[in-house]
mmJSON file of the N, C-alpha and C atoms, coordinates in Angstrom:
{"data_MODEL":{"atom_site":{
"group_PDB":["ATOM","ATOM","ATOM","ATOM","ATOM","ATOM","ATOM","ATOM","ATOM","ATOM","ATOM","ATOM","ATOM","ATOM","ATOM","ATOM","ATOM","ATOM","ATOM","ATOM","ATOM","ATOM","ATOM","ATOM","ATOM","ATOM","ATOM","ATOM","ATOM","ATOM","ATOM","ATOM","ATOM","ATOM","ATOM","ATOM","ATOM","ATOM","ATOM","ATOM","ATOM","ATOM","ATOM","ATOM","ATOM","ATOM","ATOM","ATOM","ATOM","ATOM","ATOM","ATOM","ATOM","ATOM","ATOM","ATOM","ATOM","ATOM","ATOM","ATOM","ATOM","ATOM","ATOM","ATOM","ATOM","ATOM","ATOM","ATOM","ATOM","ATOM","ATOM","ATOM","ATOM","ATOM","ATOM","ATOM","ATOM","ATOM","ATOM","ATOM","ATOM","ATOM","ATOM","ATOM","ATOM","ATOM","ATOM","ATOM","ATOM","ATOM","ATOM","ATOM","ATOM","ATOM","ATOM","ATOM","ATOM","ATOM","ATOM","ATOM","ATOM","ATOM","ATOM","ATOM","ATOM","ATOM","ATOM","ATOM","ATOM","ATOM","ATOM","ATOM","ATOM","ATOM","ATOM","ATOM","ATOM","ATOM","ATOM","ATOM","ATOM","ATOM","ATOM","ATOM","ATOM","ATOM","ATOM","ATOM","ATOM","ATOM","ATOM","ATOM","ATOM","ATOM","ATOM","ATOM","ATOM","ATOM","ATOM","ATOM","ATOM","ATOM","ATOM","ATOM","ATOM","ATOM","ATOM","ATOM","ATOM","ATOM","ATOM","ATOM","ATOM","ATOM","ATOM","ATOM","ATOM","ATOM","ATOM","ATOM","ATOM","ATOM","ATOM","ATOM","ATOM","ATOM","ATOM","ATOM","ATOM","ATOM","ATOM","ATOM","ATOM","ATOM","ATOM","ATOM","ATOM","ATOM","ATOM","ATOM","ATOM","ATOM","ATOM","ATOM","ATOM","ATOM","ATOM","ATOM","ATOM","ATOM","ATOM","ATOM","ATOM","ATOM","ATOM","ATOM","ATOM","ATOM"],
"id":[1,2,3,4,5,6,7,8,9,10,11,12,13,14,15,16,17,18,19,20,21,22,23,24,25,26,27,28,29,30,31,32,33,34,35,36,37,38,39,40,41,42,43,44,45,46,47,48,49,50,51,52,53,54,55,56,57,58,59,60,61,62,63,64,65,66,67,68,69,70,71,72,73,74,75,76,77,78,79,80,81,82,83,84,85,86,87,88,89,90,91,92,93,94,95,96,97,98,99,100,101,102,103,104,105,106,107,108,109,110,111,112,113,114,115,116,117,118,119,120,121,122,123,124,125,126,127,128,129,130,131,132,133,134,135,136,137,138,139,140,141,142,143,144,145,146,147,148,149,150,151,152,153,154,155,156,157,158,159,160,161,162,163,164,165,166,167,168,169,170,171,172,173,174,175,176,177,178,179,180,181,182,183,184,185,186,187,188,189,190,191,192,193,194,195,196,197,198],
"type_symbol":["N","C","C","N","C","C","N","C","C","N","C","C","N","C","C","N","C","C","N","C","C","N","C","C","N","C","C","N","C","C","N","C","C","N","C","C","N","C","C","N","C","C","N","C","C","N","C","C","N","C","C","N","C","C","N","C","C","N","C","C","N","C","C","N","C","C","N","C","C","N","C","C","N","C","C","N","C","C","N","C","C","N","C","C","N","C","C","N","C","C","N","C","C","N","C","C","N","C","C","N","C","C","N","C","C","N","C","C","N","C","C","N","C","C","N","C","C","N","C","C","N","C","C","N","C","C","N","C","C","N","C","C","N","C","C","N","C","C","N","C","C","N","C","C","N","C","C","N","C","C","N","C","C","N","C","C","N","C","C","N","C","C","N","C","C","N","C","C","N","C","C","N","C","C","N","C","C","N","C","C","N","C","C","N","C","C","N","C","C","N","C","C","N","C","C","N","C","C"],
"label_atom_id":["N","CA","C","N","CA","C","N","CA","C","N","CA","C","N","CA","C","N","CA","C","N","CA","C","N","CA","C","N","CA","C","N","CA","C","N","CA","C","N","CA","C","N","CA","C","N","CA","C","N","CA","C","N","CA","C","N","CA","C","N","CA","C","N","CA","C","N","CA","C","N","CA","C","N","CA","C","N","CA","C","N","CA","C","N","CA","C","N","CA","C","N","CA","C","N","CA","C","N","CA","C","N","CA","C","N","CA","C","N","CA","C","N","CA","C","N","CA","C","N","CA","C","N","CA","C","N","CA","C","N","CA","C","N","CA","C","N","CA","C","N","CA","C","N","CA","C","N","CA","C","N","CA","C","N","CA","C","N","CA","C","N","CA","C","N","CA","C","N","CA","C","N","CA","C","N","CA","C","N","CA","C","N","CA","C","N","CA","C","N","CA","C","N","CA","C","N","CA","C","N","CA","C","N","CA","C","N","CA","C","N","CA","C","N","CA","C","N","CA","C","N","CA","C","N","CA","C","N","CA","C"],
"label_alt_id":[null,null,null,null,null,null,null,null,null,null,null,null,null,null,null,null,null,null,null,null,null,null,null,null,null,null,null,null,null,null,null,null,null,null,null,null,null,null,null,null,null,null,null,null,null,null,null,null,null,null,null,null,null,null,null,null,null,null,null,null,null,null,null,null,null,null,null,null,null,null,null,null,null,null,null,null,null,null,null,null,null,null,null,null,null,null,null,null,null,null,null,null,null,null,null,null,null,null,null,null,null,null,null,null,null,null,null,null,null,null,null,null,null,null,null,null,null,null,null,null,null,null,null,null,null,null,null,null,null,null,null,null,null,null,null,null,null,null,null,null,null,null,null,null,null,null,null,null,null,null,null,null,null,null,null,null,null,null,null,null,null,null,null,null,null,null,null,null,null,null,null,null,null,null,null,null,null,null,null,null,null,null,null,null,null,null,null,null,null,null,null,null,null,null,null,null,null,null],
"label_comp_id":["UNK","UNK","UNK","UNK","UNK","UNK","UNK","UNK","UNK","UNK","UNK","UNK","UNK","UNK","UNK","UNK","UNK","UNK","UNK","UNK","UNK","UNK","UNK","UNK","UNK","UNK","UNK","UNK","UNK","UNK","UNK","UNK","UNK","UNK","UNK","UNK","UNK","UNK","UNK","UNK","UNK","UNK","UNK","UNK","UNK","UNK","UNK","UNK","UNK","UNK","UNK","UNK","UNK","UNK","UNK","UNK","UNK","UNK","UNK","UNK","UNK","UNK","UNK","UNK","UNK","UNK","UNK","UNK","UNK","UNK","UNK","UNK","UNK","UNK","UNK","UNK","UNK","UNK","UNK","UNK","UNK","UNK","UNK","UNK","UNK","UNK","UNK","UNK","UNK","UNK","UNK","UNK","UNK","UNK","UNK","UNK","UNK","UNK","UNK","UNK","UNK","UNK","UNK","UNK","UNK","UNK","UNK","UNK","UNK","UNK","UNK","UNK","UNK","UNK","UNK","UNK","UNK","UNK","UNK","UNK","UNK","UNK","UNK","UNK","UNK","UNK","UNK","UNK","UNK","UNK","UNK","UNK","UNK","UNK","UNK","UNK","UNK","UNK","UNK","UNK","UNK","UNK","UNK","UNK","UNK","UNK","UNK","UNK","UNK","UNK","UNK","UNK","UNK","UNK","UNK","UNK","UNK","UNK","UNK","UNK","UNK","UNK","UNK","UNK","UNK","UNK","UNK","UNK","UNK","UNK","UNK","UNK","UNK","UNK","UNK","UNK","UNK","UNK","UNK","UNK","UNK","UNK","UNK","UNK","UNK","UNK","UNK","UNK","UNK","UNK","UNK","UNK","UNK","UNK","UNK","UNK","UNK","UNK"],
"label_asym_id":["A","A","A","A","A","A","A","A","A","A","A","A","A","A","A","A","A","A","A","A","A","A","A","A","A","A","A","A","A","A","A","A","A","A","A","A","A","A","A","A","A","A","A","A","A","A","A","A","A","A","A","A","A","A","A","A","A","A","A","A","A","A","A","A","A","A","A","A","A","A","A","A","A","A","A","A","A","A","A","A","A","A","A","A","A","A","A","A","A","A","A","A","A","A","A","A","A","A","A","A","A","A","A","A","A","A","A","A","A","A","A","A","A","A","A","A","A","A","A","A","A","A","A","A","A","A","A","A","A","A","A","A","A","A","A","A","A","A","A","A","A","A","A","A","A","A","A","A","A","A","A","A","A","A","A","A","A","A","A","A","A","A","A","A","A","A","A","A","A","A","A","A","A","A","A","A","A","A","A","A","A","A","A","A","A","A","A","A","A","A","A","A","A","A","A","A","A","A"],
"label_entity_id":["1","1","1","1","1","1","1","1","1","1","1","1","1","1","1","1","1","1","1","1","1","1","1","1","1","1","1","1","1","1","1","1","1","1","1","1","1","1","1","1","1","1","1","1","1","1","1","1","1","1","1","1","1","1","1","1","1","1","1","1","1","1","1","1","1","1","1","1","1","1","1","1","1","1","1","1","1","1","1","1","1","1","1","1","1","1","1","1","1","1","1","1","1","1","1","1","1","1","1","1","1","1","1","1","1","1","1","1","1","1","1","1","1","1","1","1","1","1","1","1","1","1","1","1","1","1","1","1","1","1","1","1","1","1","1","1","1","1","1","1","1","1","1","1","1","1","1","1","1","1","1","1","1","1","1","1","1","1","1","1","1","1","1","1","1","1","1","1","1","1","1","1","1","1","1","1","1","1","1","1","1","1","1","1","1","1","1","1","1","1","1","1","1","1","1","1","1","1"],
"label_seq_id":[1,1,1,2,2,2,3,3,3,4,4,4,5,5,5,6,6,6,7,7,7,8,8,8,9,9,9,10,10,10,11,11,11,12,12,12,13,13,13,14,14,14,15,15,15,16,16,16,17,17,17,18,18,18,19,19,19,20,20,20,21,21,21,22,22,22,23,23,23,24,24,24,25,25,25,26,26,26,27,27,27,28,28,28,29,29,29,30,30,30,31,31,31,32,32,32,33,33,33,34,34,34,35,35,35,36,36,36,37,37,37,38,38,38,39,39,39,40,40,40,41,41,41,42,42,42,43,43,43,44,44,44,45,45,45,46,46,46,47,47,47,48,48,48,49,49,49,50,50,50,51,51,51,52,52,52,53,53,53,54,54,54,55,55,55,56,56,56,57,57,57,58,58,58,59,59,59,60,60,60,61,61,61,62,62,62,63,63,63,64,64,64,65,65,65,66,66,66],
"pdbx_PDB_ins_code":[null,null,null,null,null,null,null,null,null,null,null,null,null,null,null,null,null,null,null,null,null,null,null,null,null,null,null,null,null,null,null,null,null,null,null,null,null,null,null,null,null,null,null,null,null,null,null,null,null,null,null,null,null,null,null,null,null,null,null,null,null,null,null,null,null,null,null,null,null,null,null,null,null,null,null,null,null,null,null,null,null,null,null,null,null,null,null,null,null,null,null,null,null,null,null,null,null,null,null,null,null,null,null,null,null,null,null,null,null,null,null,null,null,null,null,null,null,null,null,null,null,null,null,null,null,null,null,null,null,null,null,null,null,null,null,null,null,null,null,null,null,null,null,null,null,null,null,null,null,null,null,null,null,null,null,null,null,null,null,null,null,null,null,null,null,null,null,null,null,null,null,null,null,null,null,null,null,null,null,null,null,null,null,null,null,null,null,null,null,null,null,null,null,null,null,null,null,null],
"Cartn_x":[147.651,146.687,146.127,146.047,145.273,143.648,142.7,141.412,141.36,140.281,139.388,138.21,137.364,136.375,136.033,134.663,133.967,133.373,133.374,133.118,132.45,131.695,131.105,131.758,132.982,133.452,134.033,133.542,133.526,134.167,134.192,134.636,136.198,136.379,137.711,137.268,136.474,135.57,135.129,134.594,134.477,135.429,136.478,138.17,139.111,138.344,138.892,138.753,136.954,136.21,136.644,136.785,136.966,138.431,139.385,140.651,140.595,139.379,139.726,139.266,138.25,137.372,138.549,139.225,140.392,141.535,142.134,142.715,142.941,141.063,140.725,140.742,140.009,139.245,140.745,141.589,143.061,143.916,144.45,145.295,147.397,146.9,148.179,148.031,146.968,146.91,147.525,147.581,147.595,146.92,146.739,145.495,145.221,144.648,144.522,143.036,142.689,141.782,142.025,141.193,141.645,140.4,140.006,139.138,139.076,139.855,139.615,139.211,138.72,138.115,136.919,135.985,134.441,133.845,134.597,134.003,134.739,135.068,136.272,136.742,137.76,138.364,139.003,139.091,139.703,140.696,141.866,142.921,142.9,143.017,143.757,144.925,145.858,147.19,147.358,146.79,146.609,147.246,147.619,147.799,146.492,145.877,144.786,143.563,142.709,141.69,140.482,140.314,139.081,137.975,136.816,135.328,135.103,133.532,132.741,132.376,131.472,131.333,131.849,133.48,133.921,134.09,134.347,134.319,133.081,131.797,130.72,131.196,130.719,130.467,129.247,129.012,128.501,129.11,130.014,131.107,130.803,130.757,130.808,130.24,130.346,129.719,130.749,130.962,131.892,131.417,131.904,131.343,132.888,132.866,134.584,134.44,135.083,135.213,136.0,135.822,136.039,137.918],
"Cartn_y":[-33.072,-32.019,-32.124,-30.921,-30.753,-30.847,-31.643,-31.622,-31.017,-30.292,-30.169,-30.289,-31.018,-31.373,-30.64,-30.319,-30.311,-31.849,-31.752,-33.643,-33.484,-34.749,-34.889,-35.36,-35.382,-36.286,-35.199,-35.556,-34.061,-34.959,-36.063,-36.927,-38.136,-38.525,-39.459,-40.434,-40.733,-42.374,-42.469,-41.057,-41.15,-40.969,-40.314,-40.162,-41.511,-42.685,-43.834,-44.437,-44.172,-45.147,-44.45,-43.248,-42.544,-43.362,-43.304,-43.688,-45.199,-46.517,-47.131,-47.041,-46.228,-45.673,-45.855,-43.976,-43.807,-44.309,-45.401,-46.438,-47.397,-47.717,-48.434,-47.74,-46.509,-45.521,-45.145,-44.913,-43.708,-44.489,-45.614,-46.35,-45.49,-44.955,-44.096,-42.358,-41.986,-40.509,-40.19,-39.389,-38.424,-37.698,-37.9,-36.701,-36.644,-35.986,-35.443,-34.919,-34.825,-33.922,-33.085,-32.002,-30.71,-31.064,-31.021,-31.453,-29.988,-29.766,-27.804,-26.792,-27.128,-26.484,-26.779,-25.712,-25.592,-26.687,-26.89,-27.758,-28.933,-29.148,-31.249,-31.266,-30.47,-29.897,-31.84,-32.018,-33.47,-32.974,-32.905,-32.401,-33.723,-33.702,-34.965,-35.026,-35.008,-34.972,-36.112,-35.696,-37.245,-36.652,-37.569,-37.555,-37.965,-38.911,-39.39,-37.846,-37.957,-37.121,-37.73,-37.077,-37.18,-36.269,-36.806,-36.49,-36.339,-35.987,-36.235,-37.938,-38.159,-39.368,-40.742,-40.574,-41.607,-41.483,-40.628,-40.804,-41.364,-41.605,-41.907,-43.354,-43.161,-43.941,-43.952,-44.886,-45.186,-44.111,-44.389,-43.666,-41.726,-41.299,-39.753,-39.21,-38.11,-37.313,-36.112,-35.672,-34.759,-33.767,-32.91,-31.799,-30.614,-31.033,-30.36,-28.788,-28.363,-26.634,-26.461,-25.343,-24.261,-23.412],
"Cartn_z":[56.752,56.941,58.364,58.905,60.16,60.21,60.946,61.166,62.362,62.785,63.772,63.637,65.0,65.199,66.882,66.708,68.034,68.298,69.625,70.093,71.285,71.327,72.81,73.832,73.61,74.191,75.698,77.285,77.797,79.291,78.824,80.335,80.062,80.977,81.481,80.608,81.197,80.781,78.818,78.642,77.315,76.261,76.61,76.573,75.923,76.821,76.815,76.059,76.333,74.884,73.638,73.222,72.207,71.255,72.274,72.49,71.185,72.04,71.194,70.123,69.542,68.255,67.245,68.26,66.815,66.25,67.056,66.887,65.971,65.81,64.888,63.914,63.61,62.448,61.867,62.83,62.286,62.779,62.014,62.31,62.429,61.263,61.439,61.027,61.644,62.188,63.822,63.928,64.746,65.44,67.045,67.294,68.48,69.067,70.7,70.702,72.114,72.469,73.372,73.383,74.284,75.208,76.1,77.209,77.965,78.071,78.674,77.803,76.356,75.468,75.404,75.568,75.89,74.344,73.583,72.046,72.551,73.456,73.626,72.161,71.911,70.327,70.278,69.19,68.774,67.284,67.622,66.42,65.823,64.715,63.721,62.953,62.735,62.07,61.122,59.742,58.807,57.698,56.932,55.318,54.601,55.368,54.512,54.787,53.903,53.87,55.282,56.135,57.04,56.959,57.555,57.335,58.395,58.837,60.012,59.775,58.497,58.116,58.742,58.119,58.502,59.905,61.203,62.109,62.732,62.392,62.6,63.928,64.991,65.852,66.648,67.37,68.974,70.529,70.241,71.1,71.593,70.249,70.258,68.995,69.233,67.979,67.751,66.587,65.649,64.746,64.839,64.176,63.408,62.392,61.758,62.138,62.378,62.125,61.105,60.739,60.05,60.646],
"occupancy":[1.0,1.0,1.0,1.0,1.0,1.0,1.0,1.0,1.0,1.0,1.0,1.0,1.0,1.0,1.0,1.0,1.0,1.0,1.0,1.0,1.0,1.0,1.0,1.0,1.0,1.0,1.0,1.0,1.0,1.0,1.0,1.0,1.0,1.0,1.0,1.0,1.0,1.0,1.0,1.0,1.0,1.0,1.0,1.0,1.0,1.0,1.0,1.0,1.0,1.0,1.0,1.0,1.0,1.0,1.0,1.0,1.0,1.0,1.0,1.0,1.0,1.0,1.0,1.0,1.0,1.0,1.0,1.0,1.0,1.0,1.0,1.0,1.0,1.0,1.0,1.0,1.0,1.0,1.0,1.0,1.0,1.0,1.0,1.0,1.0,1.0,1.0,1.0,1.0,1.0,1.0,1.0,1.0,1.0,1.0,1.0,1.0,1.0,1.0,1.0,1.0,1.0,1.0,1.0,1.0,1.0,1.0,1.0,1.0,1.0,1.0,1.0,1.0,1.0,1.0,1.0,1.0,1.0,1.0,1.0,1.0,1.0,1.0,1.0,1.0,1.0,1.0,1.0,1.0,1.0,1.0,1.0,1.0,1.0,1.0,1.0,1.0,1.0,1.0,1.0,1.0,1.0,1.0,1.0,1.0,1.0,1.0,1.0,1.0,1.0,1.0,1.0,1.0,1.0,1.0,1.0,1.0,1.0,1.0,1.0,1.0,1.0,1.0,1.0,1.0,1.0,1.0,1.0,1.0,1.0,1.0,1.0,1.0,1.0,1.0,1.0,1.0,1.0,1.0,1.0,1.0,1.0,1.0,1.0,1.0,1.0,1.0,1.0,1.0,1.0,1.0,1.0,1.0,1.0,1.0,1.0,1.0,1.0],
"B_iso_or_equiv":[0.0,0.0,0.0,0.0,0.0,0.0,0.0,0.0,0.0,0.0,0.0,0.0,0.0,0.0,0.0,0.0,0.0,0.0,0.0,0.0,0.0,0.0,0.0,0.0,0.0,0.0,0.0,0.0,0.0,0.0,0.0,0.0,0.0,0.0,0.0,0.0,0.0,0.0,0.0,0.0,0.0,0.0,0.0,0.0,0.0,0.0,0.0,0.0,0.0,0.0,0.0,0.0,0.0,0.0,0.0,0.0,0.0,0.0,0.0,0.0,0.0,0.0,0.0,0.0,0.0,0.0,0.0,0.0,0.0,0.0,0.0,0.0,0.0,0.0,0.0,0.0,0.0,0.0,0.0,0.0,0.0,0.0,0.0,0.0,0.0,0.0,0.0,0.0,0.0,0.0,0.0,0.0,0.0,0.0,0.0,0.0,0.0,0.0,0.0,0.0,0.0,0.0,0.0,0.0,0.0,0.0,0.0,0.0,0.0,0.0,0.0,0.0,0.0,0.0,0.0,0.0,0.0,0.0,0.0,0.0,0.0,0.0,0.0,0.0,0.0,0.0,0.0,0.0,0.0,0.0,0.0,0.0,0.0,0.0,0.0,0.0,0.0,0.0,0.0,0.0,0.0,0.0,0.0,0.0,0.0,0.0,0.0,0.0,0.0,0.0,0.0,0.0,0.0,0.0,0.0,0.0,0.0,0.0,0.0,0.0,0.0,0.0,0.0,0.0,0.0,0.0,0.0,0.0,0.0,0.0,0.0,0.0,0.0,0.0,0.0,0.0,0.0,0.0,0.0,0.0,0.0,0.0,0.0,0.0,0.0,0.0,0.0,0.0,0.0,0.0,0.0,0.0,0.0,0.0,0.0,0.0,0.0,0.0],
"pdbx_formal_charge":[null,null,null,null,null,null,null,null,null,null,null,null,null,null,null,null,null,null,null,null,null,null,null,null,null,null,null,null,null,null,null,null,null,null,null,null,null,null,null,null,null,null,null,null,null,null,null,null,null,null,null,null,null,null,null,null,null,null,null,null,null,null,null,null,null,null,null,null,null,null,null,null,null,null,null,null,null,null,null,null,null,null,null,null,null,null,null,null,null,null,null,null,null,null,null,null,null,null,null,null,null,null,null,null,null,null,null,null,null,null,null,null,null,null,null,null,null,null,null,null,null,null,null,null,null,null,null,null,null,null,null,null,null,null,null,null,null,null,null,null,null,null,null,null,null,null,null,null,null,null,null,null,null,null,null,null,null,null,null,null,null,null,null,null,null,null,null,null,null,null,null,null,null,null,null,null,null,null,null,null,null,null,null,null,null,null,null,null,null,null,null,null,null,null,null,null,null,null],
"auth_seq_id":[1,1,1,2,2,2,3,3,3,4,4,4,5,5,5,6,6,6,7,7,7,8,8,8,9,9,9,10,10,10,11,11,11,12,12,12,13,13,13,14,14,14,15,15,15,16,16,16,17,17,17,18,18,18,19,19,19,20,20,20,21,21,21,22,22,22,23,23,23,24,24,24,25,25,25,26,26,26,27,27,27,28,28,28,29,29,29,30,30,30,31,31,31,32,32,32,33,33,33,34,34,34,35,35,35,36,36,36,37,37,37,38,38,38,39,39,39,40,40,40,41,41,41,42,42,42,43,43,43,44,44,44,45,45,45,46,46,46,47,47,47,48,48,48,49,49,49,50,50,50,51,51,51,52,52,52,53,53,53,54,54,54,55,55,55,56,56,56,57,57,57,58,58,58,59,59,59,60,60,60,61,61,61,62,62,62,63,63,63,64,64,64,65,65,65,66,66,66],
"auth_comp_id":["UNK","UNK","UNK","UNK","UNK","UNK","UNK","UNK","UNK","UNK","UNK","UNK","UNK","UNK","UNK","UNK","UNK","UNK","UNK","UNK","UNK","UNK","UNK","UNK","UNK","UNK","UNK","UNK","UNK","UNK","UNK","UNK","UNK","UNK","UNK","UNK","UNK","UNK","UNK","UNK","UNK","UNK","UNK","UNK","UNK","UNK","UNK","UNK","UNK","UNK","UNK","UNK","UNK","UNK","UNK","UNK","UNK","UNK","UNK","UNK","UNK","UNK","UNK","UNK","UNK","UNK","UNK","UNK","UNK","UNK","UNK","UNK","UNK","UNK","UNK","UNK","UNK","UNK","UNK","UNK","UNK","UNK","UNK","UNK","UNK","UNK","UNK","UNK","UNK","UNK","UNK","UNK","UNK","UNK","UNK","UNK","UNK","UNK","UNK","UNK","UNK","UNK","UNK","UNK","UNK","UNK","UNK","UNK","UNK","UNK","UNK","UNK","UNK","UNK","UNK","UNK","UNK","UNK","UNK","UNK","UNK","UNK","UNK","UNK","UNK","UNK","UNK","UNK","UNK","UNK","UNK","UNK","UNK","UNK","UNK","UNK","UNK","UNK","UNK","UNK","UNK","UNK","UNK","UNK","UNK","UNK","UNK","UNK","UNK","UNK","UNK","UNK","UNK","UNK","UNK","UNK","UNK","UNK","UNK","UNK","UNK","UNK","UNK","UNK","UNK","UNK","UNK","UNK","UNK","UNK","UNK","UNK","UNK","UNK","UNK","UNK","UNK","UNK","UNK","UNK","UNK","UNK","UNK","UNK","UNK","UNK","UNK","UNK","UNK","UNK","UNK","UNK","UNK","UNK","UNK","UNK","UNK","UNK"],
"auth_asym_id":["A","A","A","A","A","A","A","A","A","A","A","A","A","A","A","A","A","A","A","A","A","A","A","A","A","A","A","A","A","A","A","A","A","A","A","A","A","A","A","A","A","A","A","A","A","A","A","A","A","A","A","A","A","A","A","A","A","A","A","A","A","A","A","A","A","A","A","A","A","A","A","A","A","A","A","A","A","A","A","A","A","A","A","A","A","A","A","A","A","A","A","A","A","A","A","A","A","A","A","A","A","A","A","A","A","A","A","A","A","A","A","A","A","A","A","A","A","A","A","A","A","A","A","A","A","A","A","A","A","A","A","A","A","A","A","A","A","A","A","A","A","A","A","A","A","A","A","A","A","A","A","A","A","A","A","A","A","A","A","A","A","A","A","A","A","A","A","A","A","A","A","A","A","A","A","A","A","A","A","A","A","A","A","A","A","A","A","A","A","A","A","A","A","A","A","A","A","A"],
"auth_atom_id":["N","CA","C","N","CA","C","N","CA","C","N","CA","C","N","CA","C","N","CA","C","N","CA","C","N","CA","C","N","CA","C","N","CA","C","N","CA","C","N","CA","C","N","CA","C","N","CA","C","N","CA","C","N","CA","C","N","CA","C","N","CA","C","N","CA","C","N","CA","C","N","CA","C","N","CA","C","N","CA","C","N","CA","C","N","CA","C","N","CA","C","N","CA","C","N","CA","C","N","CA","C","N","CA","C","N","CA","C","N","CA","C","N","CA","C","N","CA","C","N","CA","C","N","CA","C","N","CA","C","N","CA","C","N","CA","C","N","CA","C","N","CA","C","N","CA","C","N","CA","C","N","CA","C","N","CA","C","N","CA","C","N","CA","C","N","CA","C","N","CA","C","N","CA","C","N","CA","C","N","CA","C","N","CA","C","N","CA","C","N","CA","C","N","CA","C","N","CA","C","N","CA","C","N","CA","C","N","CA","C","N","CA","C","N","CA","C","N","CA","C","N","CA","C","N","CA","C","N","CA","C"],
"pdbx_PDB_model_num":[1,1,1,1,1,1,1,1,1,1,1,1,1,1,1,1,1,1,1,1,1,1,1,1,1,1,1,1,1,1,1,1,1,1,1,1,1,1,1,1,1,1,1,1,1,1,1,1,1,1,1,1,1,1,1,1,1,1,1,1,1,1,1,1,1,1,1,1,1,1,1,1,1,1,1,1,1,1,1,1,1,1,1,1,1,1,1,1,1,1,1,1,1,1,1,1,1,1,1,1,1,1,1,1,1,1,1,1,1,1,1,1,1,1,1,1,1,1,1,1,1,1,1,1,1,1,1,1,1,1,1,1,1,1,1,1,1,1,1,1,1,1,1,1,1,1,1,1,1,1,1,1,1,1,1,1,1,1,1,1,1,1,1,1,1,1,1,1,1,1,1,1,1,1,1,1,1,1,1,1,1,1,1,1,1,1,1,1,1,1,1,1,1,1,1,1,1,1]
}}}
């Protein structure tokens, strides 16, 4: 299943840090960010079911769309 999220994530540097978040969080998802999208769109490509919840970090903040 496909997720989208709006994110704070709006820089290089936070990109990075994000980087090792989902790593940990989505060990075997899938996913990108769009950085030239006015929302820093964050796709997810999972089998498992994702939340805002479980993305909960330090790092950034998430917001699913619709």
């Amino acid at each position: 299943m496909i997720y989208v999220f709006k994110t704070t994530v709006d820089s290089k540097s936070k990109l990075e840090s994000a980087t090792v978040v989902l790593h940990e969080l989505l060990p075997h998802a899938l996913w990108n960010f769009d950085l030239e999208d006015c929302d820093n769109i964050l796709r997810i490509d999972s089998e498992d079911e994702i939340s805002e919840v479980m993305l909960q970090n330090d790092i950034f903040d998430c917001i699913e769309l619709e």
